[in-house]
N, C-alpha and C positions, 0 to 999 in steps of 0.2 A: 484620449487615446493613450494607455501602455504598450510602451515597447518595450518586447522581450526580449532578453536575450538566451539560450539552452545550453547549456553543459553538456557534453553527449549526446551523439545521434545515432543510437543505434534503436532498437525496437521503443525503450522509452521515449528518450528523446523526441525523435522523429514523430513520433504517436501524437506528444502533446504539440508540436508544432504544427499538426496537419488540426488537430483538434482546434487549436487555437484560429486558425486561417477558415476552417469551415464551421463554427460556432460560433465564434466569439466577438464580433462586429467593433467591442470597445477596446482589443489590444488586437498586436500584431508582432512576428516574430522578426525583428532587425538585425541579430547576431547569432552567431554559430560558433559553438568551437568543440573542438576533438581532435588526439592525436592524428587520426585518421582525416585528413585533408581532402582524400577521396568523397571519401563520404559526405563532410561538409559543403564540398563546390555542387553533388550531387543534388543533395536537400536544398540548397539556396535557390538554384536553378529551379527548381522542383515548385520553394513557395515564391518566390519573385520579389519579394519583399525584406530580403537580409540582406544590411547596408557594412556588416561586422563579418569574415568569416577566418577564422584565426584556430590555431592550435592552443594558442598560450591564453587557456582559459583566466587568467588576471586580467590582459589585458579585455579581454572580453567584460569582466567584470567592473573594471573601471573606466569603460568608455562611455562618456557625456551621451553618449545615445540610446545610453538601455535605462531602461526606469527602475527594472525589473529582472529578475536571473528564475531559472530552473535548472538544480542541480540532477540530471540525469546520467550521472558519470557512475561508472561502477561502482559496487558497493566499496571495495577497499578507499577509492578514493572521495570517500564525501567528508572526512576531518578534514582533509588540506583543504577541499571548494569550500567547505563551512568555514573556515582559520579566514579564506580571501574573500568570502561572505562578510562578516562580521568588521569586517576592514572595508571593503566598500561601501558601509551603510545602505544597500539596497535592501527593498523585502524581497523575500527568497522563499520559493516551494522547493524543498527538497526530499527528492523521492525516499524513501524507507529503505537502509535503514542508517540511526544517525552516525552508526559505526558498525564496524564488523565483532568488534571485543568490547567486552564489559568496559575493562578499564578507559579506554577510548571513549567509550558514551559518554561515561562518567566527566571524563575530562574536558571535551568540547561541549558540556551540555552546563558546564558550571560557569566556560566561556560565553556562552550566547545568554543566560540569566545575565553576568553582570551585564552585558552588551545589550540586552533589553532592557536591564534596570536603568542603565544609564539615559537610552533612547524613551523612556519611559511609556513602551508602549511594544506590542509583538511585532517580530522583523521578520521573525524565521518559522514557517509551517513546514508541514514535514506529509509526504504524500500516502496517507492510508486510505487510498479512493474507495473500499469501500463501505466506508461512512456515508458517503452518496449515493451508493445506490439503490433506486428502487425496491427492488425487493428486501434486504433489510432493512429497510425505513418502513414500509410494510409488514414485515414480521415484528417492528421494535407495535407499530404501532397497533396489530392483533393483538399483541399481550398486553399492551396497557388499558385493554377496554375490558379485561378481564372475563372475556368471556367462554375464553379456555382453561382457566382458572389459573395457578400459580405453575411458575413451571419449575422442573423438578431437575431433568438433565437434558442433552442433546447432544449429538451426534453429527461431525461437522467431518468432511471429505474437501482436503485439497490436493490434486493431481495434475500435473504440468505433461504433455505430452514429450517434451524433452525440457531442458534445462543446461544449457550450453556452461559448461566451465561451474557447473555447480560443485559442493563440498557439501561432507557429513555436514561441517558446522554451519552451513551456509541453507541446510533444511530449515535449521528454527532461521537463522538472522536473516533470510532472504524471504522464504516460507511461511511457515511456521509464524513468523512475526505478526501476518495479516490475521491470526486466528484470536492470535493475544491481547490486540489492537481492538478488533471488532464484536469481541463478546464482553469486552468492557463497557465499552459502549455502548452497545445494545442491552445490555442488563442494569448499566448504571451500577458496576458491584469492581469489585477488585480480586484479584487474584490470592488464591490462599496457599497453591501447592500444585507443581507439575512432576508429573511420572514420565517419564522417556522408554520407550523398548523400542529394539530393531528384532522385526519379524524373521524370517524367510529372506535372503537378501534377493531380489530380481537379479538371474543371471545377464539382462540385456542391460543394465545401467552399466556404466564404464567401471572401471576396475580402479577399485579403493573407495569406491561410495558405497556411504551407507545406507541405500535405499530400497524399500520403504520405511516409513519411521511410525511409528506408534505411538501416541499421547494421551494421556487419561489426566485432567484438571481439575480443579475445585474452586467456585470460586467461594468470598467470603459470606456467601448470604447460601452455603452449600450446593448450588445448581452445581452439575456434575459437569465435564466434557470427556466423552470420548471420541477421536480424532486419529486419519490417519495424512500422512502427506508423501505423498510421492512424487520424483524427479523425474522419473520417464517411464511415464503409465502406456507410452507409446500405443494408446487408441483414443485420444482426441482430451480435450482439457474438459476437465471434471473437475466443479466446485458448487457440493450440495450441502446440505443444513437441516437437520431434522431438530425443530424442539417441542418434546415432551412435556406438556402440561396437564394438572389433575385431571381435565377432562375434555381434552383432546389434541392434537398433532399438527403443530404447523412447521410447512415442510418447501423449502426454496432446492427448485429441480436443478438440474443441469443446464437447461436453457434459459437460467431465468425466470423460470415463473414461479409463483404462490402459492400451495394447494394446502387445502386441510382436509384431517378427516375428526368431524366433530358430531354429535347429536344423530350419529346411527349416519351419516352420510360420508365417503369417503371419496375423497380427488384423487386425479393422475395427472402423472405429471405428464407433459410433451415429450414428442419424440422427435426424431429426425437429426439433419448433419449436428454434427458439434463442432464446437468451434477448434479453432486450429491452438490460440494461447489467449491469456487474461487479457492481450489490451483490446481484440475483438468481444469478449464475452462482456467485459467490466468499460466498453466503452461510452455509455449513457453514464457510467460512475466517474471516469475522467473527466467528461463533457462538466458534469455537475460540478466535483472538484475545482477544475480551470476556471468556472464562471465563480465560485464563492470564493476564491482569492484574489480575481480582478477584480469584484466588486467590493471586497475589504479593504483592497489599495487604495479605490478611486472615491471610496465614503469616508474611511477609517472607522467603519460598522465594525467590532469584532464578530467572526461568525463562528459560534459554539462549535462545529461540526470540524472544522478544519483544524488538525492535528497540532497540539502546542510541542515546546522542548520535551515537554515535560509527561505529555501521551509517549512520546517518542521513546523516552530513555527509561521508562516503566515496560515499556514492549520491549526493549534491550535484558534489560532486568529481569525479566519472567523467559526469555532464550537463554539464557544463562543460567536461569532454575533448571529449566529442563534439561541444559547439557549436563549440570553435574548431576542429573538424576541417574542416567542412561541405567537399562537393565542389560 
């Protein structure tokens, strides 16, 4: 059995602790912490099974009771949970992204190298859930049968029905990151060059965002991206995927599903409610996430899928291309 302890309990948070309690049979969530004390007594009550519930995420982090940490604390703060990370020797998933600034990544990502070099083995994954999910595991694995031929560009939609306390730069680092993250890995290629434009600003996002955001990518084996991402599309969460290959279309809906149109035949996609925000839509992707890092803990299996320092600070890397692109 690992026992977890969470960082944050707000929509993350809370997510993977309920995930963890209704999935995961080989761990259990024992500690809590957040400024927010409300919140924590609420959650604990809630799983029945938190023996930790504290503000002063240190102590959280060094108590004989957790095997195990999840950094679900806001984005500005994951250097400081990483700095008490790396100092508790626990292994640690921490959600996206490793920092808010370049320079930041850079810095805490040169930290955890040596702290991994030392431990001589990965301590710290970092949460791009959807590496797990079904449908781009299925679309990685339509292209590799080659029977759509080579693919050339595609067309990728990420839209948040709101986005509480977002920022312009907080599109790519919060955003924008998962785009960066997931079409590397699904093409096995690297990034060559990102173009940034802001559209039309939507007069319903709050006042001094810049949203919607516009991105046209390359990667280095020249597949194309073009991508938009929006902070408050305000009619339900939208995350689609269209990729273009020589001879034909595979295409990941809004719901979730798979369709193509190949050899004179064409799919549609589902219809109906949508979902409210990503940790409903991408929750078969957490579910998957959670179980291949408990079970990397409890083997010491490395498992390919789950995001290294070094996925992480590359996806930092290319939001930071695209800031200084902006049109």
């Amino acid at each position: 059995m690992i026992n977890v302890g969470i960082i944050g309990t707000g929509v993350m948070g809370a997510g993977h602790a309920r995930f963890i309690r209704d999935h995961i049979p080989e761990a259990k969530v024992v500690g809590l912490s957040d400024v927010d004390l409300t919140k924590v007594e609420k959650l604990a009550q809630e799983l029945k099974t938190v023996l930790i519930s504290t503000s002063n995420p240190e102590e959280l982090m060094n108590d004989s009771r957790v095997d195990a940490v999840i950094i679900a604390s806001p984005d500005p703060l994951h250097v400081a949970h990483l700095n008490l990370a790396i100092a508790s020797k626990k292994p640690i998933l921490c959600e996206k992204p490793i920092a808010t600034t370049l320079e930041d990544a850079r810095d805490i990502a040169s930290k955890i190298r040596a702290y991994e070099g030392q431990a001589g083995k990965k301590m710290i994954n970092f949460g791009f859930m959807r590496r797990f999910d079904p449908c781009y595991q299925e679309v990685r694995r339509l292209i590799a049968t080659g029977d759509y031929g080579a693919p050339t560009f595609f067309r990728t939609v990420t839209r948040n029905v709101s986005s509480t306390g977002a920022t312009s730069t907080g599109l790519f680092t919060n955003i924008a990151i998962h785009d960066f993250d997931i079409y590397r890995w699904l093409f096995k290629d690297e990034w060559e060059s990102i173009t940034s434009f802001y559209p039309k600003r939507s007069s319903l996002s709050p006042e001094g965002l810049n949203d919607p955001l516009i991105l046209i990518g390359k990667l280095k084996s020249g597949v194309t991206m073009v991508g938009d991402i929006v902070a408050f599309n305000n009619y339900g969460f939208d995350c689609r995927v269209e990729i273009v290959c020589e001879k034909g279309s595979i295409q990941i809906g809004t719901h979730g599903d798979v369709y193509t149109q190949v050899n004179g035949v064409g799919g549609a996609p589902k219809g109906g409610k949508m979902a409210e925000n990503w940790m409903t839509r991408f929750e078969p992707s957490y579910i998957e996430e959670l179980k291949a890092w408990i079970k990397e803990i409890s083997s010491g299996v490395i498992n390919p899928d789950l995001a290294t320092v070094e996925d992480s600070l590359i996806a930092n890397e290319i939001c930071a291309m695209g800031l200084a692109s902006i049109k």
